[in-house]
C-alpha positions in Angstrom: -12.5 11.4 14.1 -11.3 12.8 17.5 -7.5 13.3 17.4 -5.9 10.3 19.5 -2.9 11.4 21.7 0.4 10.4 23.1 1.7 9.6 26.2 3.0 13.6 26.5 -0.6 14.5 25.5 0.3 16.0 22.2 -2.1 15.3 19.4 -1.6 12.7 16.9 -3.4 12.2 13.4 -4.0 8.9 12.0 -5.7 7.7 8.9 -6.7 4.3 7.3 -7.6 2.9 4.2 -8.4 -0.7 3.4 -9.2 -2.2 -0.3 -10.6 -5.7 -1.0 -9.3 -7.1 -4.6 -10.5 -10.2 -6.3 -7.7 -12.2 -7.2 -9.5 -13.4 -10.5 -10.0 -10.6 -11.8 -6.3 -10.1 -11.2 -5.3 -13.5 -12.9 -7.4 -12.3 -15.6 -5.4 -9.2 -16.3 -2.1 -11.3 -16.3 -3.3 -13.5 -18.6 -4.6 -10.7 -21.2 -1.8 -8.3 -20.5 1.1 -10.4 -18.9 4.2 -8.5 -18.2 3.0 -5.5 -19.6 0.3 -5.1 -16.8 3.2 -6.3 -13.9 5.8 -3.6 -15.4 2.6 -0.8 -14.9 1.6 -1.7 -11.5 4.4 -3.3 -9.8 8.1 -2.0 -9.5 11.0 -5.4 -10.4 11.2 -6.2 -6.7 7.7 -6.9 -6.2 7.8 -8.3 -9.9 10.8 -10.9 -9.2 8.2 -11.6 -5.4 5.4 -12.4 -7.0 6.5 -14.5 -9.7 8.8 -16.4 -7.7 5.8 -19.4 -7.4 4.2 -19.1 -10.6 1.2 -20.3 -8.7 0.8 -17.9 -5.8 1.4 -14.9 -8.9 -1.7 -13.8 -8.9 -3.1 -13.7 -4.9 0.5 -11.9 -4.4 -0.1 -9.8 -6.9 -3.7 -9.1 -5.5 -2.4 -8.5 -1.9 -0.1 -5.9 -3.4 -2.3 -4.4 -5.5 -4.7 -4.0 -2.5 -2.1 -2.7 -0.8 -1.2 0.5 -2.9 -4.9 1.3 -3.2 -5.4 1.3 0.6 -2.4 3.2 0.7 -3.6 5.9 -1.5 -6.8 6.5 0.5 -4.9 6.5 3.9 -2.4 8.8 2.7 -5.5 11.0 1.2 -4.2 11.1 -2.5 -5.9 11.2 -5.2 -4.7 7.9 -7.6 -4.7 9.0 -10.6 -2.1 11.6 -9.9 0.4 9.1 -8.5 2.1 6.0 -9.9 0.8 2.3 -8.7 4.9 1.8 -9.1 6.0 4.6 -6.3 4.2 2.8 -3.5 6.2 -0.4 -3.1 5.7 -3.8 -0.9 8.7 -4.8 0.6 8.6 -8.4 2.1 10.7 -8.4 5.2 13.0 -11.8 6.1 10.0 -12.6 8.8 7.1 -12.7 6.9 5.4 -9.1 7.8 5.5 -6.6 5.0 6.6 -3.2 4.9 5.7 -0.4 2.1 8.0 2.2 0.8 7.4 5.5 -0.7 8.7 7.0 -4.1 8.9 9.9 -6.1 6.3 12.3 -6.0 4.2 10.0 -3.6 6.9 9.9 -1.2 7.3 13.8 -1.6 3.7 14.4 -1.0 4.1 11.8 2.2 6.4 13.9 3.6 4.5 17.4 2.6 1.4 16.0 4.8 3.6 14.9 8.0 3.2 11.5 7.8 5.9 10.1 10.3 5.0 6.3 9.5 3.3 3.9 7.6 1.6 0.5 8.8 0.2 -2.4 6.2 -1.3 -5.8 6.6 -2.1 -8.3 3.6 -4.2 -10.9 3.9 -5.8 -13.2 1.4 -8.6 -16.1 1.5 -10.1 -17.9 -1.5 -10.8 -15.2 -4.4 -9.9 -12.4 -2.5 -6.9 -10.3 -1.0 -6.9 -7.4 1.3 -4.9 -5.0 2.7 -4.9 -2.3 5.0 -2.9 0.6 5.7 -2.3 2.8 8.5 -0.5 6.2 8.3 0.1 8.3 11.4 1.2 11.8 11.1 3.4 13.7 13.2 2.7 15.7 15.9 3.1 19.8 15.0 1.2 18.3 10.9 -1.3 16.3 13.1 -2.2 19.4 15.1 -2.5 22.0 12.4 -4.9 19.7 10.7 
């Protein structure tokens, strides 16, 4: 991808990642593992959001879950080495979300210049999306 560029004409990196979940498949997982598999994936704010209407749990809880793994591939980080709980969904008073880094994820954020995050959710039927946007700065976005 060609580096897009701002209005002073200095180079700008951007990257996206986007993850389809089916919300089944995550009502099944709270139905075998319960709180247990909340408490892995999901930090108490997002925990006390999604169970606020016991039956919107699981599409939230899809949208979020979509929502960190898109987040993973548009920050370019490998999963496994990162918590599901330091990339958080914060629900804003109007509606649009926001996510917030922790930890080591936040840390590795930062390493890689990334001056700011973007994320939309989205659900329909049996399935929730998400995608993420991450935009580096401009001196990481040109050494890259």
């Amino acid at each position: 991808m060609e580096p897009m560029f701002d209005e002073l004409g200095a180079a700008r990196r951007m990257s996206v990642g986007i993850d389809l979940v089916q919300t089944s498949r995550i009502a099944a997982s709270l139905d075998r593992f319960g709180e247990r598999f909340l408490r892995r994936i999901f930090t108490p704010a997002e925990i006390a959001y999604v169970t606020a209407e016991p039956g919107l749990t699981a599409e939230r809880c899809a949208a979020r879950f979509a929502a960190k793994e898109a987040a993973f591939k548009a920050l370019e980080l490998p999963e496994p080495s990162f918590g599901w709980r330091q990339i958080e969904v914060m629900r804003q008073k109007s509606g649009a979300c926001q996510l917030q880094l922790h930890g080591a994820t936040r840390d590795a954020a930062q390493s890689a210049g990334i001056a700011e995050l973007a994320v939309s959710l989205s659900h329909e039927g049996d399935y929730a999306t998400a995608v993420v946007l991450a935009v580096r700065n401009h001196r990481e976005a040109a050494q890259q």
